[in-house]
C-alpha positions as CSV (number, residue, x, y, z in Angstrom):
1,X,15.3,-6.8,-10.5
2,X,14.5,-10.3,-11.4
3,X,13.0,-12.9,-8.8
4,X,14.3,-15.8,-7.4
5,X,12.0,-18.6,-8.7
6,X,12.5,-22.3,-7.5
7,X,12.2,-25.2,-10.0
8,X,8.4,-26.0,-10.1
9,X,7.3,-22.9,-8.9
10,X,4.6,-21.7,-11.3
11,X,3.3,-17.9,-11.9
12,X,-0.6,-18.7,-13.4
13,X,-2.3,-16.4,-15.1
14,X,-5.8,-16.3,-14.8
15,X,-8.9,-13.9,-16.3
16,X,-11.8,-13.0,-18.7
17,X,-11.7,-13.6,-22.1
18,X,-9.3,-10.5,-23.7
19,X,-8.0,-9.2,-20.9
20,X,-4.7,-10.0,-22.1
21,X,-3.3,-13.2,-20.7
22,X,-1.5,-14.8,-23.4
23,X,0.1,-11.7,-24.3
24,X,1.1,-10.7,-20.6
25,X,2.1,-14.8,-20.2
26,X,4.8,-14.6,-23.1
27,X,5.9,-11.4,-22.2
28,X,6.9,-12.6,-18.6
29,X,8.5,-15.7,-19.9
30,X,10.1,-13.9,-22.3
31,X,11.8,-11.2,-19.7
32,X,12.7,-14.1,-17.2
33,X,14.6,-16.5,-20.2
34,X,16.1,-13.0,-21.0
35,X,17.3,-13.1,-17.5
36,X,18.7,-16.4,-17.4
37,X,15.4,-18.5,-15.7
38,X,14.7,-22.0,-17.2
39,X,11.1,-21.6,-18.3
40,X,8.5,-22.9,-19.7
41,X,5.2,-21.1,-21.1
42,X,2.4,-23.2,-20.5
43,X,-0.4,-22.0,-22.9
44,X,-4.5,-22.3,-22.6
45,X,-5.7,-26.2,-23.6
46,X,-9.4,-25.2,-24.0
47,X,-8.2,-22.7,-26.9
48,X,-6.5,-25.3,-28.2
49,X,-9.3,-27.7,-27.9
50,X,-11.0,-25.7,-29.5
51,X,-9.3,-25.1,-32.5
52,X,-8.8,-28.1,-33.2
53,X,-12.8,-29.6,-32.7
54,X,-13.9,-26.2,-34.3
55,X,-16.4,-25.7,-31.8
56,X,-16.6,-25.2,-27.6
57,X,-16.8,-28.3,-25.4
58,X,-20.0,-30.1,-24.5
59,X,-20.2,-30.3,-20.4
60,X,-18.9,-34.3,-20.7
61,X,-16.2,-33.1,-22.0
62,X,-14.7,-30.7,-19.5
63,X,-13.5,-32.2,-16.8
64,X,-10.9,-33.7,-19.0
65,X,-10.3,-30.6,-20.9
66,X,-9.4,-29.5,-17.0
67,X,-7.1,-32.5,-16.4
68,X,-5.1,-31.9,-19.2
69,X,-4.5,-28.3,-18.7
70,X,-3.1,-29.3,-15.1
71,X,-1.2,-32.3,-16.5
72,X,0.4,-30.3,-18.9
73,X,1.6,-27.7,-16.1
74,X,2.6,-30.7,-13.5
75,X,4.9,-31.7,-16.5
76,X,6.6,-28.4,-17.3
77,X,7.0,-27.6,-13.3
78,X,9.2,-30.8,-12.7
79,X,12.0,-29.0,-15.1
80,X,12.3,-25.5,-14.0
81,X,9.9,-22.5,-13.4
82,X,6.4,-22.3,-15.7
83,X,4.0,-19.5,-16.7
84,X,1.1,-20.9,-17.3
85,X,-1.5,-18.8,-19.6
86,X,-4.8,-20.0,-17.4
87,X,-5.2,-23.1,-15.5
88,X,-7.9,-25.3,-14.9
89,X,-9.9,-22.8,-13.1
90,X,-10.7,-20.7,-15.7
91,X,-12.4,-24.5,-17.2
92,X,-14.4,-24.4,-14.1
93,X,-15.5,-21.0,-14.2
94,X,-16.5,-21.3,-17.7
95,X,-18.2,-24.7,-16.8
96,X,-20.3,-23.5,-14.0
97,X,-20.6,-20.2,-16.7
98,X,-22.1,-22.2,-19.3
99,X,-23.4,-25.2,-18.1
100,X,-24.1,-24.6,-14.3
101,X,-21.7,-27.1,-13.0
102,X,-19.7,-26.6,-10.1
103,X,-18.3,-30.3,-10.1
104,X,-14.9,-28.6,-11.5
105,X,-13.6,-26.8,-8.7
106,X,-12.6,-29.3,-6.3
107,X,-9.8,-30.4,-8.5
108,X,-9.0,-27.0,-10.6
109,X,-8.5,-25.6,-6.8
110,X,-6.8,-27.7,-5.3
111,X,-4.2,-27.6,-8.3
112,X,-4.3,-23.9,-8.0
113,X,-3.3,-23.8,-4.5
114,X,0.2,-25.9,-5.8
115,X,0.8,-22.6,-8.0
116,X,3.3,-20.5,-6.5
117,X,2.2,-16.9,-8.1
118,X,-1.5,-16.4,-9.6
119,X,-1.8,-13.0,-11.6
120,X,-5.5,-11.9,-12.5
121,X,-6.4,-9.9,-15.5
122,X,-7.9,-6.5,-15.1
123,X,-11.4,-5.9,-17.3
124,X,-9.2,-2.5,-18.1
125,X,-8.4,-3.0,-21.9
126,X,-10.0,-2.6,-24.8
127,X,-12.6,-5.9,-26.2
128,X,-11.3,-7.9,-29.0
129,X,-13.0,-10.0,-30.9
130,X,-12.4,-13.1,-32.6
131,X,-14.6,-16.5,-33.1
132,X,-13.4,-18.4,-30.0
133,X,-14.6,-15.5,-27.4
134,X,-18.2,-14.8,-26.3
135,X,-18.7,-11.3,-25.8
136,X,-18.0,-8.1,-23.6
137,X,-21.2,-9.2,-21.5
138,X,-19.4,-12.5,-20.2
139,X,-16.4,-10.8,-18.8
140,X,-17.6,-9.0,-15.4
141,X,-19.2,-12.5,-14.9
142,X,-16.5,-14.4,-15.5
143,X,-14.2,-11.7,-13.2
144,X,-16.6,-12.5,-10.4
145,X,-17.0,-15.6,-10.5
146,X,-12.5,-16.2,-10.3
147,X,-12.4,-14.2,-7.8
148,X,-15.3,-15.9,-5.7
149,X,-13.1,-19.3,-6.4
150,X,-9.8,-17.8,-5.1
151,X,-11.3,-15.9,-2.2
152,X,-13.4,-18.8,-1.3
153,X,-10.4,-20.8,-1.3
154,X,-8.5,-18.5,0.3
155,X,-5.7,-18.2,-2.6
156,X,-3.6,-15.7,-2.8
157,X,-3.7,-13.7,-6.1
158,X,-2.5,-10.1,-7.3
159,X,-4.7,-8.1,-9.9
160,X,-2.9,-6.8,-12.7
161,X,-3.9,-3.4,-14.3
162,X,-2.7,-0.9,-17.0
163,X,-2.0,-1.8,-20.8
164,X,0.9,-2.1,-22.7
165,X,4.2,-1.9,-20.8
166,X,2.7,-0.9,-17.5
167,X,0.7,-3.6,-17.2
168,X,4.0,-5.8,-18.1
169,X,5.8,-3.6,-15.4
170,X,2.9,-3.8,-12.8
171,X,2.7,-7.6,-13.1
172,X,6.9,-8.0,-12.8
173,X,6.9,-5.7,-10.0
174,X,3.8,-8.3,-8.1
175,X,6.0,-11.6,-9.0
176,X,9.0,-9.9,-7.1
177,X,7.1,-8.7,-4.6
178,X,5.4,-11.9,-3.6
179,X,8.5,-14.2,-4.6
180,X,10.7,-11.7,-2.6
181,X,8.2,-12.3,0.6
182,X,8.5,-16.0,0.1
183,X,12.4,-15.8,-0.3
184,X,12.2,-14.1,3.7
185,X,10.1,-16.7,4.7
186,X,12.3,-19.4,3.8
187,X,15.2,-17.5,5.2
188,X,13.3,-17.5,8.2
189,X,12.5,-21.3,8.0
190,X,8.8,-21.1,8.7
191,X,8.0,-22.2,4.9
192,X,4.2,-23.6,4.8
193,X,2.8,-25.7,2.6
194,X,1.0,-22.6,0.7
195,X,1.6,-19.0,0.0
196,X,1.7,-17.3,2.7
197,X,1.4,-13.7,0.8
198,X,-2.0,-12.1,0.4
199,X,-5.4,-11.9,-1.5
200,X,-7.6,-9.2,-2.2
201,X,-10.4,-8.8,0.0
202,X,-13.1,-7.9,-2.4
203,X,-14.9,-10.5,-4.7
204,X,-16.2,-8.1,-6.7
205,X,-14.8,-4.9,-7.3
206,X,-12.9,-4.5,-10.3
207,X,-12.6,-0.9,-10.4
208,X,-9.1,-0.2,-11.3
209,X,-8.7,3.3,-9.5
210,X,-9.6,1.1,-6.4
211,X,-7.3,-1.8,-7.1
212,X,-4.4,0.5,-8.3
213,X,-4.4,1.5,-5.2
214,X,-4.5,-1.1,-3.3
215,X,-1.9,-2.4,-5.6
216,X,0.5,0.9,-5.4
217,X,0.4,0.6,-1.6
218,X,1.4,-3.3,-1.4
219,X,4.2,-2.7,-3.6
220,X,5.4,0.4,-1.3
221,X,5.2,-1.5,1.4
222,X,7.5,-4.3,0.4
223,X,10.0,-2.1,-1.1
């Protein structure tokens, strides 16, 4: 089945560090140009940033790493349909994270609530290191802390589990589902101004027998 996906509507991708984003990001833009979607893939300006400076950002210098990510999705969105690997909100996570500061959020939310689709990561695969990432220890922080953002914000969001092509097949199966649900609700003509399709209730649980669950039923349900 492939979704019907407006021009402009973006499917984010949020998470910890290797938890498989970018893999999961070109993977879905990948399956949807194979289907005959204009897309763009969108991918993570703070790596980038990195790379280049060879080293991480001072806190002065995060607001416009922040900007830039959501500039560079605003750009893609006006020509067709984007999957973005992150968006600013994983700069503010990271900010408040590293540096305490919370000054972020405002704008990386209120970007966020443009986004059409927002996948999270499950902490369900295996570490991998390399010189950009921090460590196993940051990522049930980091976890905690996106989904505090998106709850507090009341955001809709699925969470994404399994590895390899299940977790491809569980995340396709969430972007019908909640594009389907948004396809009725245009059809019904009762269209808000934001998602109308669903969060998960818990901030903090990331136990995937829990949210596999959770997730199995949803799908059921809007089968």
């Amino acid at each position: 089945m492939t979704p019907t996906l407006p021009t402009g509507c973006v499917i984010a991708l949020l998470g910890a560090e290797s938890t498989g984003k970018t893999e999961l990001a070109r993977a879905i833009a990948q399956r949807l140009r194979d289907r005959g979607t204009p897309v763009t893939l969108v991918g993570e300006y703070l790596r980038e940033w990195c790379e280049r400076e060879g080293r991480t950002p001072r806190p002065d210098e995060q607001q416009a790493i922040a900007d830039e990510q959501t500039r560079r999705i605003g750009v893609a969105a006006a020509s067709g349909v984007v999957v973005a690997d992150t968006t600013a909100l994983m700069t503010a996570v990271y900010s408040e994270q590293l540096f305490a500061d919370t000054s972020l959020y405002e704008g990386a939310l209120a970007a966020q609530r443009r986004y059409a689709i927002t996948l999270l990561t499950a902490l369900d695969l295996p570490w991998v290191a390399d010189d950009m990432r921090d460590g196993p220890h940051a990522q049930q922080p980091t976890d905690t802390l996106v989904r505090a953002a998106l709850i507090g914000a009341r955001l809709s969001f699925a969470v994404v589990h399994g590895s390899g092509g299940e977790r491809f097949a569980n995340a396709w199966n969430a972007i019908n589902s909640i594009a389907g649900n948004e396809g009725r609700t245009r059809a019904r003509g009762r269209l808000e101004a934001k998602p109308s399709s669903w969060s998960w209730p818990c901030e903090k649980c990331s136990d995937p027998e829990c949210e596999h669950k959770l997730f199995s039923d949803l799908i059921a349900r809007r089968e």
